[in-house]
C-alpha positions as CSV (number, residue, x, y, z in Angstrom):
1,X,11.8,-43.1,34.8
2,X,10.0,-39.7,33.7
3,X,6.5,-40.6,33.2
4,X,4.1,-38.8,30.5
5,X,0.9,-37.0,31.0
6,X,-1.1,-40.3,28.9
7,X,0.6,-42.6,31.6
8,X,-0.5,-40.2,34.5
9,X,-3.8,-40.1,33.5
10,X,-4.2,-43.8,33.2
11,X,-2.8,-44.1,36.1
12,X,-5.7,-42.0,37.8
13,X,-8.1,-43.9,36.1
14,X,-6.8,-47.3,37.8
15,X,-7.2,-45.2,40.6
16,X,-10.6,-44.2,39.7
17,X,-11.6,-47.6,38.8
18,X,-10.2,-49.8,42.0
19,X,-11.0,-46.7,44.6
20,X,-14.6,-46.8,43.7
21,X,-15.0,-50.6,44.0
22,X,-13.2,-50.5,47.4
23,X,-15.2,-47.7,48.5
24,X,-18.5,-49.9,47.7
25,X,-17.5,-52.8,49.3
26,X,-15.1,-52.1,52.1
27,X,-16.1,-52.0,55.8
28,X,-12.8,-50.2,56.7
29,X,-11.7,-48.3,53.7
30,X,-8.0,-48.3,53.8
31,X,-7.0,-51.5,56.1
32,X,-5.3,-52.6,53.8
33,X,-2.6,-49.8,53.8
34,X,1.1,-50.1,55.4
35,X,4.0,-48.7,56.0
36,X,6.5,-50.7,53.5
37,X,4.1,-49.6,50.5
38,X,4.4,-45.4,52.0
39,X,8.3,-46.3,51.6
40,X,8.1,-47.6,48.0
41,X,6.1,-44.5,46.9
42,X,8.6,-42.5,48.1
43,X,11.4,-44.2,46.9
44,X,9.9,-44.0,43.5
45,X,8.6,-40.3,43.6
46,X,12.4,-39.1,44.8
47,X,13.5,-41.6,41.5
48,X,11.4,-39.1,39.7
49,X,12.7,-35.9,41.4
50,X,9.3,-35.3,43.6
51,X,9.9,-34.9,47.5
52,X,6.5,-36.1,49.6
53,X,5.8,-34.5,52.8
54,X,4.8,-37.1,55.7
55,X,1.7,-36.2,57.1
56,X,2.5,-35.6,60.7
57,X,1.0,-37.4,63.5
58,X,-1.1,-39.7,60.8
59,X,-1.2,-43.8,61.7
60,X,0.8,-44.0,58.6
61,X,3.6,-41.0,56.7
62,X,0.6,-40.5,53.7
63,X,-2.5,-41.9,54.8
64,X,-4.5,-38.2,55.9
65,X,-8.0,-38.5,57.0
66,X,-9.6,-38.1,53.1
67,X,-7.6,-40.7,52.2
68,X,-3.5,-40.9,50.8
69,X,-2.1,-38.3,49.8
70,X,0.2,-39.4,47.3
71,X,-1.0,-39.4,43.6
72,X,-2.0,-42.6,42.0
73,X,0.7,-42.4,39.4
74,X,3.3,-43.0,42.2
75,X,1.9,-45.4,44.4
76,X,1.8,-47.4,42.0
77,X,1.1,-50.9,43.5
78,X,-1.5,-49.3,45.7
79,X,-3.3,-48.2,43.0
80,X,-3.2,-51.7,41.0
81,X,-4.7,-53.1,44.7
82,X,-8.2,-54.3,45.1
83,X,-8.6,-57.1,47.7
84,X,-10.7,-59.6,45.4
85,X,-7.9,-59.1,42.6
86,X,-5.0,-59.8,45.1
87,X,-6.8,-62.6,46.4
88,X,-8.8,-64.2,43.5
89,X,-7.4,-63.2,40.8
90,X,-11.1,-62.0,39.5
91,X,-14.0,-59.6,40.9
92,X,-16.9,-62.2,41.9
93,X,-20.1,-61.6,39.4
94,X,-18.7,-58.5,38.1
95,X,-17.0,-59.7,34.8
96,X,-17.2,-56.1,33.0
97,X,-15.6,-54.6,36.1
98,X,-12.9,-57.6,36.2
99,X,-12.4,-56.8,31.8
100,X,-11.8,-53.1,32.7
101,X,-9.4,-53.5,35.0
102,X,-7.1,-55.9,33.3
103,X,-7.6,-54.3,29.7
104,X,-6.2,-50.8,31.8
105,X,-3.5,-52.9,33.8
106,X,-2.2,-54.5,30.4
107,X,-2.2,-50.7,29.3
108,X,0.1,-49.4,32.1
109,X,2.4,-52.5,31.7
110,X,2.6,-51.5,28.0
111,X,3.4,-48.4,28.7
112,X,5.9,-49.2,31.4
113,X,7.7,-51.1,29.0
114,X,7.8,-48.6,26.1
115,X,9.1,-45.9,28.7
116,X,11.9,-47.8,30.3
């Protein structure tokens, strides 16, 4: 599946959006990263002709010290993550935030489907 700049970039604004809410409220910004997740990234950038380099020595093959390394657009399912989603379903008393997100997730499923 080759996917378009429009699909990139709202791909980086999940990112954008779910990044910044983690970073606000996360004692330990990127616990929730593992290995099987660094597989399906890859797996999906080689679908898409795009070789990742393993950071060496690192706890996991993309997960640097600023952060992963991998662009949002293909990690895909760690860029959907935010802990109160994945558990709740909803981002306690922030409704507008909560709206965003879903109104940008419905966005990249419409696109996903339109580009299969």
């Amino acid at each position: 599946m080759k996917l378009n700049p429009k699909t990139i970039k709202l791909w980086k604004d999940m990112y954008d959006l779910t990044y910044n809410k983690c970073k606000e409220t996360c004692n330990n910004l990127g616990s929730c990263c593992s290995e099987e997740y660094c597989l399906m990234a890859e797996k999906f950038a080689e679908e898409n002709g795009i070789i990742l380099e393993h950071i060496k020595g690192g706890k996991l093959p993309f997960l640097g010290p600023n952060g992963c390394i991998v662009p949002p657009h293909l990690r895909q399912l760690c860029t959907l993550h935010q802990c109160k989603i994945q558990s709740l379903g909803f981002y306690p008393n922030d409704q507008k935030w909560t709206t965003k997100y879903f109104n940008l997730r419905e966005k990249l499923e419409y696109l996903a489907f339109e580009e299969e």
